[in-house]
Structures are given as structure tokens and as C-alpha cells.
C-alpha positions in Angstrom: 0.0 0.0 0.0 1.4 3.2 -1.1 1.0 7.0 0.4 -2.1 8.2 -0.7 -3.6 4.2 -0.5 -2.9 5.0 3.6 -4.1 8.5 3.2 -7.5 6.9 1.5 -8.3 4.6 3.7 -7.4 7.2 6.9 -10.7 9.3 5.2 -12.5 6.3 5.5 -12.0 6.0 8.8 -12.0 9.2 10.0 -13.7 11.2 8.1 -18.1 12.1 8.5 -20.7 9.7 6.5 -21.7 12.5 4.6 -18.1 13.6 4.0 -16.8 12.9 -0.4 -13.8 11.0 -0.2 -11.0 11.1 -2.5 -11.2 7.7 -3.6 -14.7 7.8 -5.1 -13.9 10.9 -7.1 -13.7 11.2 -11.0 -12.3 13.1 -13.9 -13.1 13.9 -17.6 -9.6 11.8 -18.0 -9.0 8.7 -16.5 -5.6 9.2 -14.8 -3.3 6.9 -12.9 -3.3 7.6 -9.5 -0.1 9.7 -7.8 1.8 7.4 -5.0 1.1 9.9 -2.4 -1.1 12.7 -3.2 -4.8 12.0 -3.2 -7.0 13.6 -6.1 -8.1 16.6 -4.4 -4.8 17.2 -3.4 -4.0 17.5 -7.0 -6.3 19.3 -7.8 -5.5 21.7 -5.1 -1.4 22.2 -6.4 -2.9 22.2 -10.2 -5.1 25.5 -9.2 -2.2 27.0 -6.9 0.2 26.6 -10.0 -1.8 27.7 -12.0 -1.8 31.1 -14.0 -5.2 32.3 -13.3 -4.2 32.0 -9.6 -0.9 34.1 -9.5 -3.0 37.1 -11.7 -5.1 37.0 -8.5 -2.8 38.6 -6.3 -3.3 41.8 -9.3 -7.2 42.0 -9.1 -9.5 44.4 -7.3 -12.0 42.7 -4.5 -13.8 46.3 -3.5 -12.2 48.8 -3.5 -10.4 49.8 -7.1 -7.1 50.6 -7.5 -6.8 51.0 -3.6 -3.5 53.3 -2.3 -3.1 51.5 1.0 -0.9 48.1 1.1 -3.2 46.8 3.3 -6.8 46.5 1.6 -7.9 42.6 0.4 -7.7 41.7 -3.4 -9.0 38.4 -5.0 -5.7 36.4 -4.1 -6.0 37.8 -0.1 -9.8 37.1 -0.3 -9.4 33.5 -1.8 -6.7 32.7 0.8 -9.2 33.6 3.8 -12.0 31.5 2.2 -10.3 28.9 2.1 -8.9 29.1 5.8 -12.4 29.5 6.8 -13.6 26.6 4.8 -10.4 24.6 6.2 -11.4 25.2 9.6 -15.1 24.2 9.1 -14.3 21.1 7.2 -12.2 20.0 10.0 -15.1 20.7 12.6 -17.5 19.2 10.5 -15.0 15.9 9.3 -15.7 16.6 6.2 -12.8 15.9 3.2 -10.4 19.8 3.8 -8.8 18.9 0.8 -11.4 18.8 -1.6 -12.8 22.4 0.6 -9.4 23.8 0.2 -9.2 23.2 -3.7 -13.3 24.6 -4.6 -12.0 27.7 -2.7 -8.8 28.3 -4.0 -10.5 28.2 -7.6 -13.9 30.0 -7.0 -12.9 33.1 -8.1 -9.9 32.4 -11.1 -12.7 33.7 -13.2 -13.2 37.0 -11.7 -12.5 39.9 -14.0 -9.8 43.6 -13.4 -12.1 46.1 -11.8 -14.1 44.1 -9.6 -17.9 43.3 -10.5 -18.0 46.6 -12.8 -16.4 44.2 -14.9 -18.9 41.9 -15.3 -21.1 44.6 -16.3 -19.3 45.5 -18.9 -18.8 42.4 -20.4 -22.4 41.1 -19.9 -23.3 44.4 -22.1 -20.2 43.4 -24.5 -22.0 40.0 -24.9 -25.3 40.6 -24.4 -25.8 38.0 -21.9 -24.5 38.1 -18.4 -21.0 37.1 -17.7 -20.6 34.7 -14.3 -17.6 34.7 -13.0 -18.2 31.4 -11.4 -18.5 29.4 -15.2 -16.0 31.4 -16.3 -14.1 30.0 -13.3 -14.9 26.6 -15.0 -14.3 27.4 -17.9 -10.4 28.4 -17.0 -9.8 25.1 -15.5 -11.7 23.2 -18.1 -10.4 25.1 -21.3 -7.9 28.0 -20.5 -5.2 26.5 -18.5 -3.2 24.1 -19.9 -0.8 20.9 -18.6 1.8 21.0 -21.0 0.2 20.7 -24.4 -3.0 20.0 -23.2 -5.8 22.3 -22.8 -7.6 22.1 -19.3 -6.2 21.1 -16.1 -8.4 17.9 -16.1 -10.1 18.2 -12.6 -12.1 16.1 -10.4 -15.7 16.7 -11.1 -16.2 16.8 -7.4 -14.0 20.2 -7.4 -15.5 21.5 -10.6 -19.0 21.0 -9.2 -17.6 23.3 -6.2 -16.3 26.2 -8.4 -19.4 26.1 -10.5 -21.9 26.4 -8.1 -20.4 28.5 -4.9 -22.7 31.4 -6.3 -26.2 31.4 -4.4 -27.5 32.3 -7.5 -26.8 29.1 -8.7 -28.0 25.0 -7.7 -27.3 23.7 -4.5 -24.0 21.9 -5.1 -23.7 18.1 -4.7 -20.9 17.9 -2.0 -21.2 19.0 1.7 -17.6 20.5 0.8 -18.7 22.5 -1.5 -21.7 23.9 0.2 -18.9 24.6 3.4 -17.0 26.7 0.5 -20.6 28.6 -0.3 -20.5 29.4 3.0 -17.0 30.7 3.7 -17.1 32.7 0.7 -19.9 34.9 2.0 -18.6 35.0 5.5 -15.2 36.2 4.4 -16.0 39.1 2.3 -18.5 40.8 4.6 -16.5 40.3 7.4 -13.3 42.0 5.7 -15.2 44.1 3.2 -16.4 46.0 6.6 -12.7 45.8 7.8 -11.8 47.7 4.6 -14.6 50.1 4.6 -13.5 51.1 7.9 -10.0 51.3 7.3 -11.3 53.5 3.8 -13.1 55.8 6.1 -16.6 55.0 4.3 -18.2 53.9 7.6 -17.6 53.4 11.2 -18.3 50.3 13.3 -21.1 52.4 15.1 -22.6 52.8 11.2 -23.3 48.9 11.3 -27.1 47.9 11.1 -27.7 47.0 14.8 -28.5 43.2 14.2 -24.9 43.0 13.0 -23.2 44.5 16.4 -25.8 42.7 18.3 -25.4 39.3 16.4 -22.7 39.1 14.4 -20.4 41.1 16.9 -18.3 44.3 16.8 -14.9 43.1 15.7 -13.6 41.3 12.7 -12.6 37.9 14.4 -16.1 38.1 16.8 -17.9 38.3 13.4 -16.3 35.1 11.7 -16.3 33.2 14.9 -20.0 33.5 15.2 -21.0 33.1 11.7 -18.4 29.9 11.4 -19.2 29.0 14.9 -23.4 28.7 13.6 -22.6 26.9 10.5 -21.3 24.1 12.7 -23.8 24.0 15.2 -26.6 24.0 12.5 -24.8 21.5 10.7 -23.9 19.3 13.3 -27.8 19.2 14.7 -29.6 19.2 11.1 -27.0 16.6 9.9 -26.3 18.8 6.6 -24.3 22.0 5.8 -26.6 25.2 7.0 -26.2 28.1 9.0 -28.6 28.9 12.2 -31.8 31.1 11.7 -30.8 34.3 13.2 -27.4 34.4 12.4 -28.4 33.9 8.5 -30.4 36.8 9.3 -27.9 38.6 10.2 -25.7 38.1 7.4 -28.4 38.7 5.1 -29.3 42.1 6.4 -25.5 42.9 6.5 -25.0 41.7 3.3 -28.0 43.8 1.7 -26.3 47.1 4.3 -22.9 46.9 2.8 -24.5 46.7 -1.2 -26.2 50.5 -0.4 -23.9 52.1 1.7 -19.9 50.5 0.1 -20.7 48.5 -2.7 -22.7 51.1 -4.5 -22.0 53.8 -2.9 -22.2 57.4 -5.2 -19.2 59.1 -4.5 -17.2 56.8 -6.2 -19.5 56.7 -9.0 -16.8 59.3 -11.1 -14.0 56.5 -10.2 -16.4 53.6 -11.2 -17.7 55.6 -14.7 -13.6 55.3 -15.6 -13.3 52.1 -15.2 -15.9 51.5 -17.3 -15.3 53.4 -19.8 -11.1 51.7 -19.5 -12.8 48.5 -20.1 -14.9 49.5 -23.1 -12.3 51.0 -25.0 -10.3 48.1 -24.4 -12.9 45.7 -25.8 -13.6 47.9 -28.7 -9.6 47.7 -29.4 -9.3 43.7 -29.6 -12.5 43.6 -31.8 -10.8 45.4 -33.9 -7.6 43.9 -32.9 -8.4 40.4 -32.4 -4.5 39.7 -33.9 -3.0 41.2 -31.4 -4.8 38.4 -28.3 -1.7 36.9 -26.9 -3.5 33.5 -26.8 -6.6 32.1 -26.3 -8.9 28.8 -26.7 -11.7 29.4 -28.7 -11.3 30.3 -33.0 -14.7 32.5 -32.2 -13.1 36.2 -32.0 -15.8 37.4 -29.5 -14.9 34.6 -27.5 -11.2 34.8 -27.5 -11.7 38.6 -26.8 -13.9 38.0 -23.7 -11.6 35.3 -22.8 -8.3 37.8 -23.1 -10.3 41.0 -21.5 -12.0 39.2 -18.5 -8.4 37.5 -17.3 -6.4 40.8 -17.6 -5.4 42.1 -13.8 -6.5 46.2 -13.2 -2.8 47.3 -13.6 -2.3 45.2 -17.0 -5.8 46.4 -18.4 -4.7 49.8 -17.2 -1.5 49.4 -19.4 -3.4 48.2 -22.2 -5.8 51.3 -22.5 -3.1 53.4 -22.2 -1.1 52.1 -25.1 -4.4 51.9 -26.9 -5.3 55.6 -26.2 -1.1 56.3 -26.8 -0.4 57.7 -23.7 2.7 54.9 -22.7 
């Protein structure tokens, strides 16, 4: 019995009824097993490596363009998911490994200048552009493994990035409904953290259900709303979080969208964005040539592909060598 045999038959074990174990999971591709690394633990290191994931660390999460070092981007956001998901798995004994790797790709797909991005692109395409199946479609398509298209991953995971939305299905694993979860805990609890350190509220701004509920300080707030997705789940016997605490997050959630999210006195800052990404579009329709690479022979597709992975600074770069001011 080799490594990952042991590491296998440890889930078995250990790990909850309800829990997906490594050994059960599939792939598009057949492949022969590694000696000590289980699936998910593949597919974890294939998204890590991955290019999507480094242009992470490059793209806005709120705030655009922030001055301070010390406001979250997608790559900071991903890697508190997924310590939150971590950390719930492990409660629950549910399979971290296939948690960690749903979280670490939920959000490859995102595009430069936040969700004003997808705005422009759904108006580019005429339908609307989800960053979660575009998510998919970097791991299915756009990344390659040597001269392969497609990093080739478990369905298991690719069920997790697809569906960690709430707009979307309820997705099959208890994993990846633990990765739902710590997605929406992390960015309200440090999209408040950044909107106070931006000076666009203060704590005694808060709707009172969230001091009163959630708590007053960033660690009270993710200990609570953590702390009620394992109690629900533990005494419903599936992935939930309690009444009043969803509550909570649901009025904070719908707090933050009026007063940060779409807040007016950014509006000028948001308008320029837009109008960044529009004249960039326009450029490689007319430019299509000039798309460094890409997976589809359809030219809208290839452009939408090209514009939606760019980071802020690198789409920055691009309009102003389009407009000739580099």
C-alpha cells in the first residue's frame, strides 16, 4: 500500500458519512493515481500553479485601485475562504482537501475592476457574464498541462467552483456547500474591515442586528458566523447556517450593497473604469491579432476570454497604449 492508499483509507476512517472521499472521485480523464497525493490534493497544487491563480494577487475585490498596502484583493480574499472553509471542514470531518481546492478556484474567473467588470462584459456580450462558469471554464479550457488544454479536474471540485454562487444550484458535496458558505462570511466580514480602514463607515454605522449578532470586531464576526454553521450542521445533519445568524448576514450583506458596494461618491471612479474596459474591448475587436493567446477560434470569445483575465494594472497598461499615452 502506497502513500495516498494510507491517506485513503485514513478518510474512510475518520472522516463524517456524509463527507466525499478522495477515492470515489472522477475526472473527464482517467488518470493513474499519484503514489502519495490523493485527487483533491491534486487538484489543489494544479489550481495553486496555476496562472489564473498568480493574476489573483493583481485583481481588485472592492475597492479599485486601492492606495493602501493593506486592503484585500481576490488572491487575499481566496486565501481567507479557504482558511475559513479549512477550519469548518475540519469541525464538521468533512474531506479539507477537496474544501481547500473549490476555494482556492472559486474566483480564477473573476475579471480587473471588480464586479464593474462583469457589467461590462455582460453588455459586450449581451448576456450576463458569471464569473463562477467562467471560473470553470479556465480550468476546463484555459489553462493548460503541458500541451494540453484544461487542467483535467475532479468533477467533485469543478461541481464546487461552478456552483459556490447562491444564485446558482445547491452543489452536490457538503464541501462545497462549506466553500458557499465561507465565501460569503469572508468578504462581509473583511469588506467591513476595509470600509473602515477607507473611512466610508464606522463600526457604530453597522445595522444593529450586525453588532448585536454578528459582533463588533472582525474575528467576533467570523467566529459567530463559522461558529453557527457548525452547530446548525452538526444538529440538522447537513451543511446550513442557524436562523438568526443567517439573518444577520443577510441584512449585512444587503447594508454593505447600499452604503460600500454602491456607494455614489465613487460613481466618477467607477464611470472610468468602465469606460477603461470599453475602449479596451472595442480595441481587440478590432484587434483580435494582437490576443496573446486564447482557446476558442470565435473572436468574440477569444476577446472576452483575453479581457475578462487581464489584472486592473495590466488592463490599465493596455488602454493606455491603446489611447497612446505609454
Amino acid at each position: 500500500m502506497d502513500i495516498r492508499q494510507e491517506i485513503e483509507e485514513r478518510e474512510k476512517a475518520y472522516l463524517s458519512p456524509s463527507a466525499t472521499l478522495s477515492s470515489r472521485s472522477t475526472r473527464a480523464v482517467t488518470e493513474e493515481p499519484h503514489p502519495f497525493r490523493t485527487a483533491f490534493q491534486r487538484d489543489r497544487d494544479r489550481i495553486l500553479h496555476c496562472k489564473a491563480f498568480r493574476r489573483l494577487a493583481h485583481k481588485t475585490q472592492v475597492f479599485l485601485a486601492p492606495e493602501g498596502d493593506h486592503y484585500r484583493v481576490r488572491l487575499t480574499h481566496t486565501l481567507e475562504v479557504t482558511q475559513i472553509a479549512r477550519t469548518l471542514a475540519r469541525a464538521l470531518r468533512l474531506n479539507e482537501d477537496l474544501a481547500e481546492a473549490i476555494c482556492l478556484g472559486h474566483d480564477l474567473g473573476h475579471t480587473p475592476f471588480g464586479h464593474l467588470g462583469e457589467e461590462v462584459l455582460s453588455e459586450f456580450m449581451g448576456k450576463q457574464f458569471r464569473h463562477n462558469e467562467q471560473s470553470l471554464r479556465i480550468v476546463d479550457l484555459l489553462e493548460m498541462r503541458g500541451s494540453r488544454p484544461g487542467l483535467n479536474l475532479t468533477n467533485e471540485v469543478r461541481d464546487g467552483i461552478l456552483n459556490h454562487t447562491w444564485s446558482m444550484p445547491m452543489p452536490k458535496s457538503e464541501e462545497a456547500k462549506i466553500a458557499r458558505f465561507a465565501d460569503r462570511i469572508a468578504y462581509i466580514s473583511h469588506d467591513i474591515d476595509d470600509a473602515i480602514r477607507a473611512g466610508v463607515l464606522t463600526s457604530e454605522e453597522l445595522p444593529e442586528i450586525t453588532r448585536r449578532v454578528l459582533g463588533k470586531t472582525p474575528s467576533d464576526r467570523i467566529d459567530t458566523m463559522a461558529g453557527s454553521v457548525v452547530a446548525h450542521s452538526i444538529s440538522e445533519g447537513e451543511v446550513g447556517m442557524e436562523d438568526d445568524v443567517l439573518e444577520a448576514l443577510n441584512e449585512t450583506r444587503a447594508f454593505m450593497f447600499e452604503s460600500v458596494y454602491q456607494r455614489p461618491e465613487v460613481r466618477a471612479e467607477q464611470l472610468r473604469a468602465v469606460a477603461l474596459l470599453e475602449a479596451v474591448l472595442a480595441h481587440y475587436v478590432d484587434h483580435p491579432d494582437q490576443i496573446e493567446e486564447g482557446g476558442e477560434d470565435d473572436d468574440q470569445a477569444r476577446v472576452v476570454d483575453y479581457v475578462a483575465g487581464m489584472t486592473d494594472r495590466f488592463a490599465l497598461r493596455q488602454y493606455q497604449r491603446i489611447i497612446g499615452t505609454s
